[in-house]
Structures are given as structure tokens and as C-alpha cells.
C-alpha positions as CSV (number, residue, x, y, z in Angstrom):
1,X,9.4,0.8,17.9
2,X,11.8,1.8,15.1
3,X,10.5,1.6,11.7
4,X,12.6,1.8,8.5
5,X,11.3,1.5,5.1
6,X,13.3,0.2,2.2
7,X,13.5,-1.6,-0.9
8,X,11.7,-5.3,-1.1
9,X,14.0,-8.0,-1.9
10,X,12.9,-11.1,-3.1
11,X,13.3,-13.2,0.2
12,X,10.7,-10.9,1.6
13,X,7.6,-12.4,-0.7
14,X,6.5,-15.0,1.8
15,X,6.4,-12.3,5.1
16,X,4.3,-9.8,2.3
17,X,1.8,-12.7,1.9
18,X,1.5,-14.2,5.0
19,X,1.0,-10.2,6.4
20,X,-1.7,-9.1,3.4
21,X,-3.8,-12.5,3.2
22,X,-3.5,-12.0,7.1
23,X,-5.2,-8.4,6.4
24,X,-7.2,-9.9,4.2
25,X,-8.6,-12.8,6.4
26,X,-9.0,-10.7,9.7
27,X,-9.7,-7.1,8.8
28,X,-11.3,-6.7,5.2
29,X,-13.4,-9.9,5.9
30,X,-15.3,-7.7,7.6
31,X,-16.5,-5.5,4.4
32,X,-16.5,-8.4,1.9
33,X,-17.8,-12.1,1.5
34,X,-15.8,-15.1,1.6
35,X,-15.7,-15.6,-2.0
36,X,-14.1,-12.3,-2.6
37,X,-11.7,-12.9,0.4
38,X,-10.6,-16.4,-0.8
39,X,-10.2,-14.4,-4.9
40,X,-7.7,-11.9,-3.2
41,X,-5.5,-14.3,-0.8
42,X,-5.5,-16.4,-3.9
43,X,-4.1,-13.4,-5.5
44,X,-1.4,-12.3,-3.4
45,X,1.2,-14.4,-2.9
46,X,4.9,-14.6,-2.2
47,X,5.6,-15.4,-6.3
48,X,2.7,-12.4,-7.2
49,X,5.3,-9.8,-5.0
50,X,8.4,-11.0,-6.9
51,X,6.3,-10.6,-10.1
52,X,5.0,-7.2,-9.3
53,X,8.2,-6.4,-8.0
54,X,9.4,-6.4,-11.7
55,X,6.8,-3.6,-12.7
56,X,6.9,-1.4,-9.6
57,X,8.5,-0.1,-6.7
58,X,7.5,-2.5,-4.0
59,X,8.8,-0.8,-0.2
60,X,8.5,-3.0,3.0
61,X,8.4,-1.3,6.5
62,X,10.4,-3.5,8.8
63,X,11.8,-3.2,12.5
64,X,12.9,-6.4,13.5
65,X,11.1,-7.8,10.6
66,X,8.6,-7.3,8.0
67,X,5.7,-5.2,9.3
68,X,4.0,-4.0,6.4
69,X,4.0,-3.3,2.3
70,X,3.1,-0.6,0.2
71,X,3.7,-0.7,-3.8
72,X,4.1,2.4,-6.2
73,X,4.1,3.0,-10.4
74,X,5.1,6.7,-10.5
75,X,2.5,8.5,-8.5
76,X,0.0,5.6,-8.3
77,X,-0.2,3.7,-5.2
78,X,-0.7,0.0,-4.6
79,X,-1.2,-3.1,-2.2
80,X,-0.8,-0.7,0.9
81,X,-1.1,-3.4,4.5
82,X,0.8,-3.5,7.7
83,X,0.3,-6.6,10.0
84,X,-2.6,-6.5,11.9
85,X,-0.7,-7.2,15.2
86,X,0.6,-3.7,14.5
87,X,-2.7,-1.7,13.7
88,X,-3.0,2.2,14.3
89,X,0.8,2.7,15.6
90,X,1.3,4.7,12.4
91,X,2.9,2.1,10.4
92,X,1.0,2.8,7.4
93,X,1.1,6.4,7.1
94,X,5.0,6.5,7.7
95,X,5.0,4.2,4.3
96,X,2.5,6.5,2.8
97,X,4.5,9.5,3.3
98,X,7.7,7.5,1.7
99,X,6.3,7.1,-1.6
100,X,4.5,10.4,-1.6
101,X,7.7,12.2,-0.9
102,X,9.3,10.0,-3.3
103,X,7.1,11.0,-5.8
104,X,7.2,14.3,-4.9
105,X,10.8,14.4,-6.1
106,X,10.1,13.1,-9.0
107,X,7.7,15.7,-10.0
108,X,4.4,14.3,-9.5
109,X,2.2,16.9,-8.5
110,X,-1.1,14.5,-6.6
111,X,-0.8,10.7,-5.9
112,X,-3.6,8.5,-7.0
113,X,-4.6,5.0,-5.3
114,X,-7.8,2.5,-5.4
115,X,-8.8,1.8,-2.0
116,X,-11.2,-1.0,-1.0
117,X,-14.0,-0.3,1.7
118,X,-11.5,-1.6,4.5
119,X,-8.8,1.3,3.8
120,X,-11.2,4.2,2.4
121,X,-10.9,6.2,5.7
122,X,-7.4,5.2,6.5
123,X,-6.6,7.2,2.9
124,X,-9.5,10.1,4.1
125,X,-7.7,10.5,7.2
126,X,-4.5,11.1,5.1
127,X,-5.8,13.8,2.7
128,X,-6.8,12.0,0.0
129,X,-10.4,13.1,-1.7
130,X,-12.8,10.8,-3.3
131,X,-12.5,10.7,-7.5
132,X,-14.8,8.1,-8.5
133,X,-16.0,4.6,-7.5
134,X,-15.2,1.8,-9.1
135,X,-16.3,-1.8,-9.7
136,X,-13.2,-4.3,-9.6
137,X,-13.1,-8.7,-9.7
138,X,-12.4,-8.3,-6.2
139,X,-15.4,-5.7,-5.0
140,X,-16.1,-1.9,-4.7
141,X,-12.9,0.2,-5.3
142,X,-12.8,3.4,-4.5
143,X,-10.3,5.7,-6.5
144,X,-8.6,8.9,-4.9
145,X,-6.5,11.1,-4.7
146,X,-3.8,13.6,-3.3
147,X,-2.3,16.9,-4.2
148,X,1.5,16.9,-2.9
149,X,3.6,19.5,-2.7
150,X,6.8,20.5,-5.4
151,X,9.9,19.2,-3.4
152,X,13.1,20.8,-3.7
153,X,15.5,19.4,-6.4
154,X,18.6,18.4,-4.1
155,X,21.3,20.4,-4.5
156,X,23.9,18.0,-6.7
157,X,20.8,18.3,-9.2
């Protein structure tokens, strides 16, 4: 499977929701109660990824279609799911490594992200160290983060 990762466009907000509510419903419904569940789908829909769309870089990992999300303000990372269909095929990491090398190039030195219980080890397994926890509306947040390395300034720059 070919995976390319590019720039969200507004007529991909209702695949990002249906794909993180799916997440939300089937994965991290496993590590928090209903309540908190039902707070977050409510949260995240197709007019919420327009809107943050507006404030941040919002990438979508597609092959045939939408597969997964991952959002970034400078080095901060956010909203990070792939369709569960598609678990553990490396989805996620390639769209990791997109904005960190992005942000690389821009000079940030460590990327930062809040993980919920559901993605802590996902991020562990990536490099990132444990900062602090954190108490959020929708649960325990965990906040860490990753030293990247100084990319090379093309060459027309």
C-alpha cells in the first residue's frame, strides 16, 4: 500500500471524523468511559477540521482515500489517528515523521505532543520521553516530547 501525505482540504472533514470518532469509539474506549468518549466524538467533527484547519497545519495520509490525520502548530503535534482497519502498517509513524521533518526545517529543535493513554506507547515507541501529566476535559493527557535533528537548509536557501 502506497501512502502519501498532503495537505487537508476542506472536502476531507467528514472522512477525518468518521476515521477519529471511529478511533475514538473502538480503540480509546478501551482506556476511557463512555462520557468521555461521547465529549470527544462530540468534539471532532467534519466543521471542528475546517475550523482547526484555519489555526494549524492539518496533513491527511491517503492511498486510495483518507486513511488517517495528524495536525501541527510549529513543533507541537495534534489529533494524530489512522483508521482502525489500518492499525500497525505504519501509517501513523510515516505522518509522524512528516511533520517532524517539517519542523525540522523550520528550525525546531524537539517536537512536543499531549497523548492520551490510547497513544502514550505508540509516541514511546517513536522516541518521545515523558514531560509531565496532565489533567484535560477529556481525561489524563500525557505531555512529551522529542529532540530532532538540525536539517539542512536546501540549497536555493
Amino acid at each position: 500500500m502506497a501512502i502519501g501525505v498532503r495537505l487537508f482540504r476542506p472536502d476531507d472533514a467528514p472522512r477525518l471524523a468518521e476515521i477519529v470518532q471511529r478511533c475514538l469509539r473502538e480503540v480509546n474506549s478501551h482506556d476511557y468511559p463512555a462520557d468521555i468518549i461521547d465529549k470527544m466524538c462530540a468534539h471532532f467533527t467534519a466543521e471542528r477540521f475546517i475550523e482547526l484547519s484555519s489555526s494549524r497545519l492539518v496533513y491527511v495520509a491517503e492511498d486510495a482515500r483518507v486513511v488517517g490525520t495528524v495536525s501541527r502548530d510549529g513543533n507541537k503535534v495534534y489529533t494524530m489517528f489512522v483508521d482502525p482497519d489500518l492499525a500497525q502498517r505504519g501509517i501513523g509513524r510515516q505522518l509522524m515523521r512528516h511533520i517532524e521533518a517539517l519542523a525540522a526545517r523550520d528550525g525546531y529543535d524537539h517536537m512536543e505532543t499531549g497523548a492520551s493513554i490510547t497513544a502514550h506507547q505508540f509516541y514511546l515507541k517513536l522516541g518521545y520521553t515523558d514531560v509531565r501529566e496532565s489533567e484535560t476535559e477529556f481525561g489524563l493527557n500525557f505531555i512529551l516530547r522529542k529532540p530532532l535533528p538540525s536539517a539542512e537548509a536546501p540549497p536555493d536557501q
